[in-house]
C-alpha positions as CSV (number, residue, x, y, z in Angstrom):
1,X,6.7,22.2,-32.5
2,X,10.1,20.6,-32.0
3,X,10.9,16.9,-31.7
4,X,13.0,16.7,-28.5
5,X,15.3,13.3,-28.2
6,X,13.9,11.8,-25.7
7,X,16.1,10.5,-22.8
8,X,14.8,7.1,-20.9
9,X,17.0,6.1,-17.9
10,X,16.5,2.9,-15.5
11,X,16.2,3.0,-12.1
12,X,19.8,2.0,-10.3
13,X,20.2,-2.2,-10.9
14,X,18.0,-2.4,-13.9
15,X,19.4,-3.2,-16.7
16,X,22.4,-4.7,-18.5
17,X,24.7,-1.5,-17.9
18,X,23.1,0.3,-14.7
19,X,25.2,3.4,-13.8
20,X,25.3,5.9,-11.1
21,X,24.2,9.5,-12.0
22,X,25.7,12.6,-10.2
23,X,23.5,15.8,-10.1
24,X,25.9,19.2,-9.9
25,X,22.9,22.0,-9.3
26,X,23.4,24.9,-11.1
27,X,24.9,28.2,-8.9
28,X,22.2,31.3,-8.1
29,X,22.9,34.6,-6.6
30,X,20.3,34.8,-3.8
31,X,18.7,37.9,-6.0
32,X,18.6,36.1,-9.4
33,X,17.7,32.8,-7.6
34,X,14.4,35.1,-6.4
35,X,13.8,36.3,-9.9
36,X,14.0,33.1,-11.4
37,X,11.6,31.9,-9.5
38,X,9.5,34.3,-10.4
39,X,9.7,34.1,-14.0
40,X,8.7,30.1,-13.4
41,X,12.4,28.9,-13.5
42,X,13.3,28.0,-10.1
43,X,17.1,27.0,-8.9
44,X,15.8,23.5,-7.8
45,X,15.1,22.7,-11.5
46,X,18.5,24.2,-13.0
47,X,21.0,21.7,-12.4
48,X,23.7,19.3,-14.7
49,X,23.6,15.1,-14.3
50,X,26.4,13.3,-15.4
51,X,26.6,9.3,-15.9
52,X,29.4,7.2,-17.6
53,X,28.4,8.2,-21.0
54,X,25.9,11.1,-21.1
55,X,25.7,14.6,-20.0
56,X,22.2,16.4,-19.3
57,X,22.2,20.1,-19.2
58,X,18.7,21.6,-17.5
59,X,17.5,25.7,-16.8
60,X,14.0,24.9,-16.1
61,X,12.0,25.9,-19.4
62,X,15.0,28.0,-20.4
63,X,18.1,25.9,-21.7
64,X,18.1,21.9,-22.2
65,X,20.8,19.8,-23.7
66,X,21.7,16.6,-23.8
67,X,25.3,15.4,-25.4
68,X,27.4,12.4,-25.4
69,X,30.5,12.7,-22.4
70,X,32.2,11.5,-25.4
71,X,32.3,14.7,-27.3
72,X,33.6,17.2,-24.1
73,X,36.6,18.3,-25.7
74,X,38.2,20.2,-22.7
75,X,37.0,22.0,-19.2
76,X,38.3,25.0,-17.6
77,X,37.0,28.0,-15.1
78,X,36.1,31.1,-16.5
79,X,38.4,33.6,-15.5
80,X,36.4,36.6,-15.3
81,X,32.6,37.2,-13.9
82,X,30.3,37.9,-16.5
83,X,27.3,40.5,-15.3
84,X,25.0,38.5,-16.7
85,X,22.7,36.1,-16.0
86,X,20.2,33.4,-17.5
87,X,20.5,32.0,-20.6
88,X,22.1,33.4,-23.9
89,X,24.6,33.0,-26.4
90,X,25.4,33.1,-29.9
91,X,27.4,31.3,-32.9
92,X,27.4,27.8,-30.5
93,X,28.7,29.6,-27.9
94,X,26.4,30.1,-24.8
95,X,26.0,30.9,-21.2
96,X,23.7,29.4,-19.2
97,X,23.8,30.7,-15.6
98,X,22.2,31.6,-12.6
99,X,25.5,33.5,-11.2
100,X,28.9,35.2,-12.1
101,X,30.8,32.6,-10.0
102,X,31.6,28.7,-10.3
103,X,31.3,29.2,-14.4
104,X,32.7,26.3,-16.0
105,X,33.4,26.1,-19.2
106,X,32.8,22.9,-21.5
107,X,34.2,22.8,-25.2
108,X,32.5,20.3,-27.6
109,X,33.6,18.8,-30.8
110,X,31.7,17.6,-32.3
111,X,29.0,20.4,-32.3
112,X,26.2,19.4,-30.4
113,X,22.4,20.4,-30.2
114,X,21.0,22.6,-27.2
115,X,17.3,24.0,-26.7
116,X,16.7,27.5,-25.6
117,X,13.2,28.2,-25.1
118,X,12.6,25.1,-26.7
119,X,14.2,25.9,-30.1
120,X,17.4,24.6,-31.4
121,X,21.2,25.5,-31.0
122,X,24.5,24.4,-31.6
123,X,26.7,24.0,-28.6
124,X,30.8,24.1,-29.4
125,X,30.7,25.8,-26.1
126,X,28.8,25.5,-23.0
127,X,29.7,27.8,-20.0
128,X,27.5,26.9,-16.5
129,X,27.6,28.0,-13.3
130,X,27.7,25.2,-10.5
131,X,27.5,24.6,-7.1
132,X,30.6,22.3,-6.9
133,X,32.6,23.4,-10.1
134,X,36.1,21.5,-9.1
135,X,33.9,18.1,-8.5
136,X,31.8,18.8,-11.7
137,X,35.3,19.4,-13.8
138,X,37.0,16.2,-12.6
139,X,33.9,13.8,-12.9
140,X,33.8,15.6,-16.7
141,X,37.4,15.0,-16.8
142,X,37.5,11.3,-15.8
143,X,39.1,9.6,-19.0
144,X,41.2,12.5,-19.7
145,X,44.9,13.1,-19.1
146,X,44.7,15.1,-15.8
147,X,44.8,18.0,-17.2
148,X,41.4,19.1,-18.5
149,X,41.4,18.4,-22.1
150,X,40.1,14.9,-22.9
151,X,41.2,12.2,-25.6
């Protein structure tokens, strides 16, 4: 239906510019994390990888993206829990999570393209929830100035 980019990565040592990928796996309540599963998106296959130049954004069969580290703007927490959970947004905003805590927020410029459900989104704004969201921020915030908004 949709062409999807497609994303080919060589094993560690192979190639000219081999680089190390981190997995961040995405936060569940334990009730959610059971519901999930049952609707055929498991916790084990929600998760965010991040290399030197790439960012790869996974909820099972529910949410994909994948978007240049380049383009992350700024990262923050979210303040408040949302009730909600899963996958939904609107206007380029969207929230992709499996609980109401470790939500980090992830502002984009430019724009970039998502797929829920395998149809196509923008993303200006991308708000997860992860396991480790203090490591996931500062290996997001590598290049930037310290203090969570990038150059």
């Amino acid at each position: 239906m949709f062409a999807r980019p497609l994303r080919l990565r060589l094993p560690l040592g192979m190639g000219a510019a081999s680089q190390t990928t981190i997995r961040f796996p995405s936060l569940f309540d334990r009730l959610y994390g059971a519901l999930s599963t049952a609707l055929f998106m498991p916790p084990a296959k929600s998760y965010v990888e991040v290399d030197a130049g790439e960012v790869w954004v996974r909820m099972s069969w529910g949410f994909t993206a994948q978007f240049p580290k380049s383009t992350v703007r700024r990262v923050s927490r979210l303040a408040r829990k949302p009730i909600s959970r899963g996958v939904h947004g609107f206007a380029g905003r969207w929230l992709v999570n499996g609980s109401g805590n470790g939500i980090v927020i992830i502002d984009l410029d430019p724009p970039q393209r998502g797929y829920v459900m395998g149809f196509p989104v923008k993303l200006r704004q991308l708000m997860i929830s992860v396991e480790e969201p203090d490591q996931f921020m500062a290996v997001l915030s590598q290049k930037g100035n310290g203090s969570g908004t990038l150059r």
